[in-house]
N, C-alpha and C positions, 0 to 999 in steps of 0.2 A: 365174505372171504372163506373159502374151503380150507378146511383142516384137516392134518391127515396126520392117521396114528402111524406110530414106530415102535416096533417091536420091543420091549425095555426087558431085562433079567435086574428081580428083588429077591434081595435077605430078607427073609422073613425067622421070624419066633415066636414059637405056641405060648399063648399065656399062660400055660398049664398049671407055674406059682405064682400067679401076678397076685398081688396083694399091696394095700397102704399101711403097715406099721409104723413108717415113718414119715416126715415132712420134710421135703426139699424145694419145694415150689408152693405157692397161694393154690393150686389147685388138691395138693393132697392133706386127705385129711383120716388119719388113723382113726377117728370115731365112726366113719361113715364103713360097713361093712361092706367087702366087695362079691357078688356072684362070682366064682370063676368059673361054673359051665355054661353064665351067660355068655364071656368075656370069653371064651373059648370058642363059642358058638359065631359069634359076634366077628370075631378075628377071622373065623376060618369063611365067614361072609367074605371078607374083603379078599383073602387068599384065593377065591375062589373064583371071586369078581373079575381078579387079572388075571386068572387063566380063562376064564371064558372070553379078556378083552385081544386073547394072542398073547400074552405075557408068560416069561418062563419065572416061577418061581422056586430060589433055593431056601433049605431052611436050618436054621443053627440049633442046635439042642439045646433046651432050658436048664439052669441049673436050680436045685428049689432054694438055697442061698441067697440066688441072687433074681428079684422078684418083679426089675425094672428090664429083666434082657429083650421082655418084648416089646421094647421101646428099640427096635433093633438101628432105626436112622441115627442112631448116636455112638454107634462102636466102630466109624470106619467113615470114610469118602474115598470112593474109588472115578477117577475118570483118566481117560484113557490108558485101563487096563492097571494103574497104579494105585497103589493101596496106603493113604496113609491114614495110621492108626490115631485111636483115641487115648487121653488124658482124662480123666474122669475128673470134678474139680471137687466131687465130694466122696468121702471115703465108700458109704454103701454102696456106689455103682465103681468102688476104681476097678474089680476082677474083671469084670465085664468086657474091658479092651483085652486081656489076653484071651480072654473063650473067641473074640472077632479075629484076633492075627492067627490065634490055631487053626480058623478052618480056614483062612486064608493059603495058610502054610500046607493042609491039607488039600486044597484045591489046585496045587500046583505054582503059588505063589513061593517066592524067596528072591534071596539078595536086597539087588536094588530096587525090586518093584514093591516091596514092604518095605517101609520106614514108621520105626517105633517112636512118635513125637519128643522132643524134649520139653514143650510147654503147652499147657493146659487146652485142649478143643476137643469139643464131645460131638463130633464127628458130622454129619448133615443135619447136625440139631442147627448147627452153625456156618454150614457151609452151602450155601447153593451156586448151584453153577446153570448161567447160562450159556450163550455162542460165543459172547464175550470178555464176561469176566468170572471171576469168582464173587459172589460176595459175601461177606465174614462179620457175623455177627459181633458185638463183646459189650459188656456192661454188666452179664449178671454170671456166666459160664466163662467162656471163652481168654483165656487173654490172649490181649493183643499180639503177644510176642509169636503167636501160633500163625498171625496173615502171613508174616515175614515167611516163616517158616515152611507155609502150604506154597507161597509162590513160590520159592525154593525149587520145593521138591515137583510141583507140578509144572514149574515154568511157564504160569497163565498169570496174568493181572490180579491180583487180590484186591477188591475194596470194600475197605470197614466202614459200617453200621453199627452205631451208639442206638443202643437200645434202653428206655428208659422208665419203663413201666412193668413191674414185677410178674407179672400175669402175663407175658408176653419174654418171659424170661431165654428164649431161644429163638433164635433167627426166622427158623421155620413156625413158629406160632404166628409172625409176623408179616411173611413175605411167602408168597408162592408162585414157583416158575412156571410159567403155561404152558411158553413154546423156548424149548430154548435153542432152538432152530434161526428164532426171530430175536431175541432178546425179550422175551413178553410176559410179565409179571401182573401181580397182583398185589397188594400190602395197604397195612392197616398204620395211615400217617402218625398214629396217635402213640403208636410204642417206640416213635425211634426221637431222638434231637431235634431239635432245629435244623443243624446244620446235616444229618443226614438224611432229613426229609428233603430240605435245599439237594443232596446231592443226587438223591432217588427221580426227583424232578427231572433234574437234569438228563440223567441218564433213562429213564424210562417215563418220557410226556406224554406215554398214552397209555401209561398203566391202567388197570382195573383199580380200584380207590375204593376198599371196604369200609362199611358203617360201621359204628362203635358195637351193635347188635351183633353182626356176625362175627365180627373179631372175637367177642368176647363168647363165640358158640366154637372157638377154636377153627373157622372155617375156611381160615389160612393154612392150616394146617393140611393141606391138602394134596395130592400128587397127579399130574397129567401126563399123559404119552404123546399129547399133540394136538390131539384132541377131546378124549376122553378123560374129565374133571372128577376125578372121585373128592368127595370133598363132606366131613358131618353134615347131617342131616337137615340140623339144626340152624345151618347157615342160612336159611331161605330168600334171605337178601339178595345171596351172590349167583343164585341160577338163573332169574331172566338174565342179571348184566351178562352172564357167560355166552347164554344163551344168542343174544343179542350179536356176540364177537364173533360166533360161528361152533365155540365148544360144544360140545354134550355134557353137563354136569351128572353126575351119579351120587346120589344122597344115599350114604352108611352111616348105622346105626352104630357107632363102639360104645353109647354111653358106658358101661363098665368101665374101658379104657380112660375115659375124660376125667374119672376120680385118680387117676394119677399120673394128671394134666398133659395127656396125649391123644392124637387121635391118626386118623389116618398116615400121615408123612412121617410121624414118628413111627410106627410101625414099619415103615417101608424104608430102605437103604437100598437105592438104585446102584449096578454093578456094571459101570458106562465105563466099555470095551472089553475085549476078547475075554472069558474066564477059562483060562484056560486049564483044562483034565474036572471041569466039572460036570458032574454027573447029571 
């Protein structure tokens, strides 16, 4: 099957403060010390990655306060051109959604196309979108009251995903969109219900089906343009299957990044439609 990339525009943010002093997920741990001009180096691999892939990348200024903003897929979901904002569900990251709607607001956004949430969703941590639906993670971030809310405001199908396994505490650790041209995913059965594995089935019978190895190498975490898989390194499981479908996988190194429990998709906050007055 041929696959063919599409041009994407990411938020991006320098790790320039990234640092674990605190714990908010099984994956950070304030004893283990982090390089930041690895993690800077590292990041700017992958910044770099998608501009050589045809990708336009913009970037949000770090604040040293705040040491998780280069986790930038968590401060916003933008699709078709509309911006709704994040709820942060734990205090050290709540600033973090106002520095995403300022440059929002700076980019020529306002009014109706920004909407400030009333309830809790940490942005494409929890939200991915394919051709047809939304799907909206909750069990460890997110509440529920935020699906209602995004189909609201985006006027697309919302469907929710019980996530049930700590280490898998965001939608995106668990699930990754391929083609969303196709409706064509990936995910790791073992972090969601019963019942939303049942519905994953149903809605996607020919997904990609990760091993408990890769899952746990974060390698869901991953972002495509259509064809092109950037996906950790560490995934090794999931490049022949990709391989095999027609993608290209591209194996990046963030380990810096992965001590505080992100990697590639967290980093990146895709900007699907027009930005408009951006530089």
């Amino acid at each position: 099957m041929p696959r063919h990339a599409t041009p994407r525009r990411y938020l991006m943010c320098p790790p320039a403060h990234f640092k674990v002093t605190y714990s908010i997920n099984p994956w950070m741990d304030p004893a283990k010390p982090v390089d930041v001009p690895l993690a800077v180096a590292q990041w700017e691999d992958l910044r770099e990655r998608y501009r050589s892939l045809g990708h336009t990348v913009e970037e949000l200024t770090p604040r040293p306060e705040l040491p998780d903003m280069v986790f930038a897929a968590n401060g916003a979901t933008v699709i078709d051109g509309l911006v709704l904002g994040a709820r942060f569900a734990y205090r050290e990251r709540a600033p973090e959604a106002e520095e995403h709607l300022n440059w929002f607001r700076a980019h020529g956004f306002s009014g109706a196309a920004v909407h400030e949430p009333a309830h809790i969703n940490e942005g494409e941590g929890d939200f991915a979108v394919t051709a047809s639906w939304i799907l909206a993670g909750r069990g460890f971030r997110a509440s529920p009251l935020s699906h209602g809310e995004a189909q609201e405001f985006f006027g697309r199908p919302v469907i929710g995903l019980d996530l049930v396994d700590p280490r898998y505490y965001h939608l995106d650790t668990a699930l990754a969109v391929l083609d969303d041209a196709t409706d064509e995913v990936m995910y790791y059965p073992g972090a969601f219900s019963p019942g939303s594995r049942e519905v994953l089935r149903r809605l996607f019978p020919d997904a990609l089906i990760a091993e408990e190895a890769d899952a746990a190498a974060l390698g869901l975490n991953a972002v495509s343009d259509g064809r092109h898989v950037l996906l950790p390194q560490g995934a090794v499981g999931l490049f022949g299957p990709l391989r095999e479908r027609g993608f290209e996988p591209i194996g990046m190194d963030l380990g810096e990044l992965l001590k505080g429990g992100g990697s590639v998709k967290c980093c990146t906050q895709e900007l699907r439609g027009a930005l408009r007055g951006a530089r």
